[in-house]
mmCIF file as gemmi writes it, N, C-alpha and C atoms, coordinates in Angstrom:
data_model
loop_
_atom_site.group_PDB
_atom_site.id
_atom_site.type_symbol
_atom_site.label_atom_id
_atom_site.label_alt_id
_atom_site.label_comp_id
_atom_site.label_asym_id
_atom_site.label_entity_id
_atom_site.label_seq_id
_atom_site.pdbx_PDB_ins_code
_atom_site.Cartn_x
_atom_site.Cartn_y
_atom_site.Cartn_z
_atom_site.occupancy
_atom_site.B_iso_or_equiv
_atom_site.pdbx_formal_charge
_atom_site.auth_seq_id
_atom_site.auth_asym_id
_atom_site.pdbx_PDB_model_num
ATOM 1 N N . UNK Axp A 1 ? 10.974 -13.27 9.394 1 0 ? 1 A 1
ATOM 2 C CA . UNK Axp A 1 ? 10.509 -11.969 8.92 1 0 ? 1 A 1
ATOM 3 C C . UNK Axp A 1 ? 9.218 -12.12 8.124 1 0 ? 1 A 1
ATOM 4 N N . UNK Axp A 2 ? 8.637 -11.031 8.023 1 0 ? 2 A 1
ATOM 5 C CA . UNK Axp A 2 ? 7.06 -11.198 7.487 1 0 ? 2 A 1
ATOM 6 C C . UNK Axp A 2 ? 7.234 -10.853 6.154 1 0 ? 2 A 1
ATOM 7 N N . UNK Axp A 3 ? 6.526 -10.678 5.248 1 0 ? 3 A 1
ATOM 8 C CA . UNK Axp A 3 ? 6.441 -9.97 3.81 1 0 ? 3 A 1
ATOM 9 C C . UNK Axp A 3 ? 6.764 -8.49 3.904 1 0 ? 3 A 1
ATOM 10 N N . UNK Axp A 4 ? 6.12 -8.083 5.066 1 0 ? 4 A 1
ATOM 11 C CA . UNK Axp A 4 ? 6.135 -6.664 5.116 1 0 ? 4 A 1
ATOM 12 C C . UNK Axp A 4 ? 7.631 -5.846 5.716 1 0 ? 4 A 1
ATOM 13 N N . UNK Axp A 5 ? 8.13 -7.116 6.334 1 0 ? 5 A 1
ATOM 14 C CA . UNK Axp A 5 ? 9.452 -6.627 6.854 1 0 ? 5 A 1
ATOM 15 C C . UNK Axp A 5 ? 10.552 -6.654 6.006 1 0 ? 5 A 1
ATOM 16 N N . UNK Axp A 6 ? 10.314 -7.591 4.735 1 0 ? 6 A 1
ATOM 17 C CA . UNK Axp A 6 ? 11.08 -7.72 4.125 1 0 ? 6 A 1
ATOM 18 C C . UNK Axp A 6 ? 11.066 -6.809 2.831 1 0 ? 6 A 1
ATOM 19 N N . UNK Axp A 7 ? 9.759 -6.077 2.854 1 0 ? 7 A 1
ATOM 20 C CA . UNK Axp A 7 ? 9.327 -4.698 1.869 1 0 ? 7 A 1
ATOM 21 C C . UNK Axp A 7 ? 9.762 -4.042 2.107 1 0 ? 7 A 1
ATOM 22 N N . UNK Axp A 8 ? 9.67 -3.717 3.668 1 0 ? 8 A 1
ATOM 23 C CA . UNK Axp A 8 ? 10.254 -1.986 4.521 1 0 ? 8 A 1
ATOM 24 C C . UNK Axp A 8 ? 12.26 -2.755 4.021 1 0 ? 8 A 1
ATOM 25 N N . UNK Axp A 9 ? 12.545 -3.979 4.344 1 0 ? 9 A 1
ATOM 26 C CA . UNK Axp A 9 ? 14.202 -3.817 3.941 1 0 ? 9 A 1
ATOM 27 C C . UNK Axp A 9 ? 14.58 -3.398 2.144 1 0 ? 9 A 1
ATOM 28 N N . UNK Axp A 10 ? 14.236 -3.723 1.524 1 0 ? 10 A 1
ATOM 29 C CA . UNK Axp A 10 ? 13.833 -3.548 -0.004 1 0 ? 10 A 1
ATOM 30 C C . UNK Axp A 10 ? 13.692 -1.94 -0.268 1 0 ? 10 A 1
ATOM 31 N N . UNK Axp A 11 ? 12.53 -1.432 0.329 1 0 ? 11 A 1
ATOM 32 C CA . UNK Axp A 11 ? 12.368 -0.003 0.098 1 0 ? 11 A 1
ATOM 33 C C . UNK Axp A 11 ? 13.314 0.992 0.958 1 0 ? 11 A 1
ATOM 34 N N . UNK Axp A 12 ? 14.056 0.637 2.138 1 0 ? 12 A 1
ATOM 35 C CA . UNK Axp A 12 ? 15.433 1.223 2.253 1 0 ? 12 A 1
ATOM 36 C C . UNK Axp A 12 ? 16.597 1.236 1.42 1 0 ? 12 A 1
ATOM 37 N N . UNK Axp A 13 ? 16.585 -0.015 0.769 1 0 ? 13 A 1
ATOM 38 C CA . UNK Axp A 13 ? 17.595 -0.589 0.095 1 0 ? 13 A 1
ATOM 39 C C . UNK Axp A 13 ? 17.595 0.525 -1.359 1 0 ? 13 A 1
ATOM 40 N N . UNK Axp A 14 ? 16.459 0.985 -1.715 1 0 ? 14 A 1
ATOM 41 C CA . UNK Axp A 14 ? 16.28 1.781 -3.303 1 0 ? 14 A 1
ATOM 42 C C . UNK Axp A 14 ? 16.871 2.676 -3.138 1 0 ? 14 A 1
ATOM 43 N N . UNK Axp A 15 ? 17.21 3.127 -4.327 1 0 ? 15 A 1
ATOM 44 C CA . UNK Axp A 15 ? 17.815 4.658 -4.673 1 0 ? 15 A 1
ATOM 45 C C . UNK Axp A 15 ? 16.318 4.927 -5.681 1 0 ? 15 A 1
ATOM 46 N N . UNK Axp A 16 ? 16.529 6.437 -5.287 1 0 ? 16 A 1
ATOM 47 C CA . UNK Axp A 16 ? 15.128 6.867 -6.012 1 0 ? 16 A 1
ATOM 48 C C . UNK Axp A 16 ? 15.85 7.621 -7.212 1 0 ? 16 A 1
ATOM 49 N N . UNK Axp A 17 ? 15.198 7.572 -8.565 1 0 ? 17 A 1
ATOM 50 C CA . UNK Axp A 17 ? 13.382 7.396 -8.519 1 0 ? 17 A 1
ATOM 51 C C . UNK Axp A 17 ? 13.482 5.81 -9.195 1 0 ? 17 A 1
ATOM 52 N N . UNK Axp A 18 ? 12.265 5.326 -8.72 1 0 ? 18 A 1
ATOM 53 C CA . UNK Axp A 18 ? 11.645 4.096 -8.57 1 0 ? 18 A 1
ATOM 54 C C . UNK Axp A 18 ? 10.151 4.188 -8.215 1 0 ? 18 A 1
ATOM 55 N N . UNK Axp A 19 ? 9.557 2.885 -9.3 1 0 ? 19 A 1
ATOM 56 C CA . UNK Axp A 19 ? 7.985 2.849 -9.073 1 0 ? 19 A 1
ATOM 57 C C . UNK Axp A 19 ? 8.224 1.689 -8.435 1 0 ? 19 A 1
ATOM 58 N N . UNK Axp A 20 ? 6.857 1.417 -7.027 1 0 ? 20 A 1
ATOM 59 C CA . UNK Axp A 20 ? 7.117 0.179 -6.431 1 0 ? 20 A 1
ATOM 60 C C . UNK Axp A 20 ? 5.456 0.015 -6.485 1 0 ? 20 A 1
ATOM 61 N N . UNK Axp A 21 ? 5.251 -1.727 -7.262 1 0 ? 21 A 1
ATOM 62 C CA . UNK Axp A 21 ? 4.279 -1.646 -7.919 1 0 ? 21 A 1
ATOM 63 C C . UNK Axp A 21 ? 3.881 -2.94 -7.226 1 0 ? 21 A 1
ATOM 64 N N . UNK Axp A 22 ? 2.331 -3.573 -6.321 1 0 ? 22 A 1
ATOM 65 C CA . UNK Axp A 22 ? 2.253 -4.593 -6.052 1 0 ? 22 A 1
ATOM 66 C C . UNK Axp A 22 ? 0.72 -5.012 -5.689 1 0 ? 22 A 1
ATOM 67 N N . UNK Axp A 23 ? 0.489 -6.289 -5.459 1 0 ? 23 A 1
ATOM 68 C CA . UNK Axp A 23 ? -0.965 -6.215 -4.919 1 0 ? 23 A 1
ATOM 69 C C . UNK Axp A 23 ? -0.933 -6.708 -3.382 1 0 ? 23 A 1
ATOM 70 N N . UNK Axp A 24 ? -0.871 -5.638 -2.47 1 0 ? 24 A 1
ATOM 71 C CA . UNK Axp A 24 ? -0.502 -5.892 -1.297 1 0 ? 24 A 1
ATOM 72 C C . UNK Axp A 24 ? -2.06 -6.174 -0.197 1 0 ? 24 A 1
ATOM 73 N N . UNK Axp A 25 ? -2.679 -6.105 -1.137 1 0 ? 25 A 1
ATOM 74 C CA . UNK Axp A 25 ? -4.551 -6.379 0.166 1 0 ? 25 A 1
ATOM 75 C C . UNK Axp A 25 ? -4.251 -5.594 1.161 1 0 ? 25 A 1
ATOM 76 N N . UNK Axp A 26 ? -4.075 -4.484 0.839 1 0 ? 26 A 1
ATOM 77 C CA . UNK Axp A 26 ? -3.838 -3.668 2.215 1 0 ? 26 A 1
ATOM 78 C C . UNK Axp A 26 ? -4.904 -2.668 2.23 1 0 ? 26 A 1
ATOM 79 N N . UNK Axp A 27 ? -5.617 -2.458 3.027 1 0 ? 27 A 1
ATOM 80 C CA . UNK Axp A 27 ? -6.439 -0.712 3.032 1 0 ? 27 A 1
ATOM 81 C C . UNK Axp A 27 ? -6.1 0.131 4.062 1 0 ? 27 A 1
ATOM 82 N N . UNK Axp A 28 ? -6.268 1.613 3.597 1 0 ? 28 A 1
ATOM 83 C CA . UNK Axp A 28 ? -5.928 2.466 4.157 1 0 ? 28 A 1
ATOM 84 C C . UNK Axp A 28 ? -6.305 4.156 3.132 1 0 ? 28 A 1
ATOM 85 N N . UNK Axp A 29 ? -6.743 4.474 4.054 1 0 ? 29 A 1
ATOM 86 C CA . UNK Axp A 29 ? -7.376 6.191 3.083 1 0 ? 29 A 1
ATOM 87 C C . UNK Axp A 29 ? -6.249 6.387 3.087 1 0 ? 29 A 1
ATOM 88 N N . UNK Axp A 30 ? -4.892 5.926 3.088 1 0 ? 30 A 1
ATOM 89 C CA . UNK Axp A 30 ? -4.255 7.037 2.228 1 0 ? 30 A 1
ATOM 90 C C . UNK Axp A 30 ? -3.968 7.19 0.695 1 0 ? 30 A 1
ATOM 91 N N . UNK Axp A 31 ? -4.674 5.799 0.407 1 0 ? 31 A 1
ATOM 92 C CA . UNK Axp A 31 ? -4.555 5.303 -1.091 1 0 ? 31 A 1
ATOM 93 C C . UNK Axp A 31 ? -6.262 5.012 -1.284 1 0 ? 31 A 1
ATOM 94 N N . UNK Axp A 32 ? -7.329 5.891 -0.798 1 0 ? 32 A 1
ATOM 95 C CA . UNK Axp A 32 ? -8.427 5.554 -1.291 1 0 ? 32 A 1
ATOM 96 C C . UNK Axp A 32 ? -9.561 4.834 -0.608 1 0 ? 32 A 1
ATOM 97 N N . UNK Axp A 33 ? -9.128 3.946 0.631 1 0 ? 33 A 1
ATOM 98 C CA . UNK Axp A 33 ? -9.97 2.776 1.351 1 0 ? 33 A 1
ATOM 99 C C . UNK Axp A 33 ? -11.016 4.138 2.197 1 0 ? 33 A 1
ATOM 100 N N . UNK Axp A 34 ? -12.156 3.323 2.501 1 0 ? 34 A 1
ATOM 101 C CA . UNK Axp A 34 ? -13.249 3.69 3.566 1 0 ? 34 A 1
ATOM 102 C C . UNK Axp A 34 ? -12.911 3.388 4.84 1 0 ? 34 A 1
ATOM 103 N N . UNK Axp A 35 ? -11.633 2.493 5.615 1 0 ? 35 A 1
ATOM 104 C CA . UNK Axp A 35 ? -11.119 1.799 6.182 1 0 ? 35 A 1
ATOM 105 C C . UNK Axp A 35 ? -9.684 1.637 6.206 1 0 ? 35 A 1
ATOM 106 N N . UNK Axp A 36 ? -9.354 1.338 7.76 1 0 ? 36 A 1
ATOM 107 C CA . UNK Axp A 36 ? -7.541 0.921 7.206 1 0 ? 36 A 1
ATOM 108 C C . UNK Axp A 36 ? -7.698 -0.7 7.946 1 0 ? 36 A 1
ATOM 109 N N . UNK Axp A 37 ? -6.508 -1.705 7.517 1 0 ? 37 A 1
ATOM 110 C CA . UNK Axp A 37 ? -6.501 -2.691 8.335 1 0 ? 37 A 1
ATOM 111 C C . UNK Axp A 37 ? -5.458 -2.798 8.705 1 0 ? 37 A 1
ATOM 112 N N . UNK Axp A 38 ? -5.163 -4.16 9.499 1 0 ? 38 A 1
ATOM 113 C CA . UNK Axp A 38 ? -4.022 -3.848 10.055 1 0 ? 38 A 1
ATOM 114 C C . UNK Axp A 38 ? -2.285 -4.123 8.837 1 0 ? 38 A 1
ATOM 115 N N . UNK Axp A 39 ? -2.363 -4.697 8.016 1 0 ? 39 A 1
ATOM 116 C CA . UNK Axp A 39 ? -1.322 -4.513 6.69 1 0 ? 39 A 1
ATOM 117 C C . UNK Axp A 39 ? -1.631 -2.936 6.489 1 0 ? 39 A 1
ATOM 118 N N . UNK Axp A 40 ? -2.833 -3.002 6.138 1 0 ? 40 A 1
ATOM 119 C CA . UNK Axp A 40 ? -2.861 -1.586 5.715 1 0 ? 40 A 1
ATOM 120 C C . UNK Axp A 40 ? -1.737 -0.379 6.385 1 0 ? 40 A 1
ATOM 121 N N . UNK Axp A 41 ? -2.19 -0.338 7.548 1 0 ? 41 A 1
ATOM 122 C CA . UNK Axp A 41 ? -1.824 0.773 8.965 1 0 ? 41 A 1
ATOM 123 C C . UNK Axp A 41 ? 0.025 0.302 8.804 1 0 ? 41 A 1
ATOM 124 N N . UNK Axp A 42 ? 0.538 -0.85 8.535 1 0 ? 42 A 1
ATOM 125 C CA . UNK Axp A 42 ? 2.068 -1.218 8.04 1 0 ? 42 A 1
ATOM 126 C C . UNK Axp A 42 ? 2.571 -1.034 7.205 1 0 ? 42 A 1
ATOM 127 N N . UNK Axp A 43 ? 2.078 -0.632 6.258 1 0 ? 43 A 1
ATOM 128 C CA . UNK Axp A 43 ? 2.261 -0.107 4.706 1 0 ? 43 A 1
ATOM 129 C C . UNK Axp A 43 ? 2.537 1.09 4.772 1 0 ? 43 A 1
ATOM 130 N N . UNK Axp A 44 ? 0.985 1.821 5.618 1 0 ? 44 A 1
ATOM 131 C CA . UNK Axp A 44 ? 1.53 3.273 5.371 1 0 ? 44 A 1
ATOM 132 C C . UNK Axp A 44 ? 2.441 3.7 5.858 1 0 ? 44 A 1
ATOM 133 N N . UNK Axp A 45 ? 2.568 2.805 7.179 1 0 ? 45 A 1
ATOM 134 C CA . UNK Axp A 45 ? 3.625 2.896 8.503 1 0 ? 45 A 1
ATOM 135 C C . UNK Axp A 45 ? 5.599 3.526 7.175 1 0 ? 45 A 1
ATOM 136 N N . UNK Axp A 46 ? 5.654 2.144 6.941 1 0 ? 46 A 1
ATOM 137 C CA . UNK Axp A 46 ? 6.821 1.866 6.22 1 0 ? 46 A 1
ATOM 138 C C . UNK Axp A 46 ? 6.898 2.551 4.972 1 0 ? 46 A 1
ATOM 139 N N . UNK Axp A 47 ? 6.126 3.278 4.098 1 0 ? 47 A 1
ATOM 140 C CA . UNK Axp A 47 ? 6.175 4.054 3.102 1 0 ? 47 A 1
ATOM 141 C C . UNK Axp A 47 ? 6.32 5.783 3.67 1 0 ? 47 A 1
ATOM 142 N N . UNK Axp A 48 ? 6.122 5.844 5.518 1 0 ? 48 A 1
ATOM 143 C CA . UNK Axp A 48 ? 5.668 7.372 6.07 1 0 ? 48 A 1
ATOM 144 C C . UNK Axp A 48 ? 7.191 7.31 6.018 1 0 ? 48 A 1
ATOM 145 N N . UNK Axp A 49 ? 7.709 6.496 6.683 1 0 ? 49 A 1
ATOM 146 C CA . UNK Axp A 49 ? 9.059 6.485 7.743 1 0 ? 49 A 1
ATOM 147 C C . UNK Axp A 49 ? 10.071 6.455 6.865 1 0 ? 49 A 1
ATOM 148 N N . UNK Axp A 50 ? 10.155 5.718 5.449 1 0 ? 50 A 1
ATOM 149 C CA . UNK Axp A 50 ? 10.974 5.999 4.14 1 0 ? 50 A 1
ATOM 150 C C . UNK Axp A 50 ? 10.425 7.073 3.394 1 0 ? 50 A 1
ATOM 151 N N . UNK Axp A 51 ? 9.929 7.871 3.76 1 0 ? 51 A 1
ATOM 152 C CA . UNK Axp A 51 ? 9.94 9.311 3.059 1 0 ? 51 A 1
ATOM 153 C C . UNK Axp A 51 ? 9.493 9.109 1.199 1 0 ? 51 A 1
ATOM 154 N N . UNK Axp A 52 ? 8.163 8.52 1.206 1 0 ? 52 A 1
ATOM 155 C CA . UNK Axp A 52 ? 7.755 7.661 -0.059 1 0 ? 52 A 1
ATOM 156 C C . UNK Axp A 52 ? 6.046 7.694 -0.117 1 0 ? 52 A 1
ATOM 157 N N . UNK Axp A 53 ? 5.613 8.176 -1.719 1 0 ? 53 A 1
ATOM 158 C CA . UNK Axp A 53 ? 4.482 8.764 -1.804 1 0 ? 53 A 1
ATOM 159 C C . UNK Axp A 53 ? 3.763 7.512 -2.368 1 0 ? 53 A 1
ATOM 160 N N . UNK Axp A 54 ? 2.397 7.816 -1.889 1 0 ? 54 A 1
ATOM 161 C CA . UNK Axp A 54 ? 1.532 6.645 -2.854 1 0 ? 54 A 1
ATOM 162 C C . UNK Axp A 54 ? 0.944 7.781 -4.106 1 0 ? 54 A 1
ATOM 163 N N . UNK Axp A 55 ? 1.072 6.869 -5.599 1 0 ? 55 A 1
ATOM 164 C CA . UNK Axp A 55 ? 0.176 7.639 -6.42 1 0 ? 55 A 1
ATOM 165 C C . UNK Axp A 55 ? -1.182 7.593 -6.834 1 0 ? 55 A 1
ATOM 166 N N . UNK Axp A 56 ? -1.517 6.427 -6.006 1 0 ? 56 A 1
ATOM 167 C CA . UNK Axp A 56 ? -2.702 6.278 -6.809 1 0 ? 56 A 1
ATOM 168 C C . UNK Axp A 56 ? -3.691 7.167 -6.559 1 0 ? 56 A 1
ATOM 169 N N . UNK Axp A 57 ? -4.739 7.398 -7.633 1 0 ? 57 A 1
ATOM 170 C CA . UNK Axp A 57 ? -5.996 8.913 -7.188 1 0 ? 57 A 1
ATOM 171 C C . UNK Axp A 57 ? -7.017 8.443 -6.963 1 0 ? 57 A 1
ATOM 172 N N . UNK Axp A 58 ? -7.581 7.229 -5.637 1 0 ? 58 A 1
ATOM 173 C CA . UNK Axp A 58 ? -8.346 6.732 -4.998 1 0 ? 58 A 1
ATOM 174 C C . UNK Axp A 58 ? -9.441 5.913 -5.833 1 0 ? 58 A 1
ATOM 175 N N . UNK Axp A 59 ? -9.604 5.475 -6.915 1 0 ? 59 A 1
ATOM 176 C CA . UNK Axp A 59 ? -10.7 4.853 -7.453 1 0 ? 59 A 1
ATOM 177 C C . UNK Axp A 59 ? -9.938 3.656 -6.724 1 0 ? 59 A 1
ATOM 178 N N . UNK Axp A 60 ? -11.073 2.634 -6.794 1 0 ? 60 A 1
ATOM 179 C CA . UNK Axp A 60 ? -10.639 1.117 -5.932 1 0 ? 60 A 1
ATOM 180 C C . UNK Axp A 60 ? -9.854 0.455 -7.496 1 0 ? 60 A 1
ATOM 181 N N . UNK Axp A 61 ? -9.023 -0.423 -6.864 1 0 ? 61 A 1
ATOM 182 C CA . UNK Axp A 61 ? -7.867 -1.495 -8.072 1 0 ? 61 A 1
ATOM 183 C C . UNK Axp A 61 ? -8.755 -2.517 -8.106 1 0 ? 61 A 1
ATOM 184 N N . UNK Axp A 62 ? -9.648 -2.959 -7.402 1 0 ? 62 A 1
ATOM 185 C CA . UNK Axp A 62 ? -10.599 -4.191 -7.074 1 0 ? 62 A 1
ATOM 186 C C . UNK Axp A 62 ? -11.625 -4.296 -7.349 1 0 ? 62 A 1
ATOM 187 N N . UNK Axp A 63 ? -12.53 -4.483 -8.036 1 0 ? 63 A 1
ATOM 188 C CA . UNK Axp A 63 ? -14.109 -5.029 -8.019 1 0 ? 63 A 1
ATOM 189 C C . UNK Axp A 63 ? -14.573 -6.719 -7.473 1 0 ? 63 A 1
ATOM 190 N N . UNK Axp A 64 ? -15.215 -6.585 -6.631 1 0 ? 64 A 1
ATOM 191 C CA . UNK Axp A 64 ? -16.089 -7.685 -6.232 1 0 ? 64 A 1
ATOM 192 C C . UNK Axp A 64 ? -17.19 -8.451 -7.288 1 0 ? 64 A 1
ATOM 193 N N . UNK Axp A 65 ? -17.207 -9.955 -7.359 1 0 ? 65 A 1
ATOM 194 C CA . UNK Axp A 65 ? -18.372 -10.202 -8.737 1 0 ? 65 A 1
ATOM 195 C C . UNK Axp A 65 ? -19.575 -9.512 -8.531 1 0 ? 65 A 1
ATOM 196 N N . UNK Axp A 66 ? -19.615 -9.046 -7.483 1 0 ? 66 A 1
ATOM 197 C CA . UNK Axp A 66 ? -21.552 -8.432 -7.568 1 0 ? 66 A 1
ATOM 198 C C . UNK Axp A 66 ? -21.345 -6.882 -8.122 1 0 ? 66 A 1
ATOM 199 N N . UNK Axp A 67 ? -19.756 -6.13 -8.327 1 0 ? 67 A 1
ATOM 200 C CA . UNK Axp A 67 ? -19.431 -4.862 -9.177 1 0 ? 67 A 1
ATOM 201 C C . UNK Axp A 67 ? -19.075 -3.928 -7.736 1 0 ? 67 A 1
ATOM 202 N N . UNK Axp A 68 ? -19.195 -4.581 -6.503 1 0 ? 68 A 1
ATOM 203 C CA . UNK Axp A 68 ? -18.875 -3.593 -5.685 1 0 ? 68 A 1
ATOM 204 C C . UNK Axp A 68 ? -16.918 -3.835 -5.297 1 0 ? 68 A 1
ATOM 205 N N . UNK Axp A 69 ? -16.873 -2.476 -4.826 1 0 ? 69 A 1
ATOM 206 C CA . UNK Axp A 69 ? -15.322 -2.183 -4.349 1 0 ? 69 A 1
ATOM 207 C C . UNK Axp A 69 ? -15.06 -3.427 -3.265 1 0 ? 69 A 1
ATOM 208 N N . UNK Axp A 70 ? -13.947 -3.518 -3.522 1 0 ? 70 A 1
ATOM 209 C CA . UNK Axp A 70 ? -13.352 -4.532 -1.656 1 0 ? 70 A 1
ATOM 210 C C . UNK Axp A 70 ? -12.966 -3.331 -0.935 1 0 ? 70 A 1
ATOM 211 N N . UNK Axp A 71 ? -12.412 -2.18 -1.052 1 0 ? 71 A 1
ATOM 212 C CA . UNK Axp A 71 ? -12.441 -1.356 0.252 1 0 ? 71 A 1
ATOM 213 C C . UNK Axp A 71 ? -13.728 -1.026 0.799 1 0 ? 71 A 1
């Protein structure tokens, strides 16, 4: 099983409410990216299909040393 398969078993497994808090290198506009990749596009996949919101309000979690975003 991958990391991600073993997230989607984990996030079935919760009873809500619960914050699920991590640094997953994933992008995807639904949390802010210019871009999705492919973790990304699995994330949202497995957070759509468990009926589960992202909160964050799109500023990037990341800065690069030259001050730019990684998305």
């Amino acid at each position: 099983t991958t990391d991600l398969q073993r997230l989607e078993g984990l996030i079935a497994s919760l009873d809500a409410p619960y914050i699920l808090c991590g640094d997953f290198n994933a992008h995807s506009p639904t949390w802010g990216s210019s871009h999705t990749s492919k973790r990304g596009s699995m994330l949202d996949s497995i957070l759509t299909s468990n009926n589960r919101c992202v909160l964050n309000d799109g500023p990037p979690t990341f800065l690069k040393g030259d001050g730019c975003n990684s998305c």
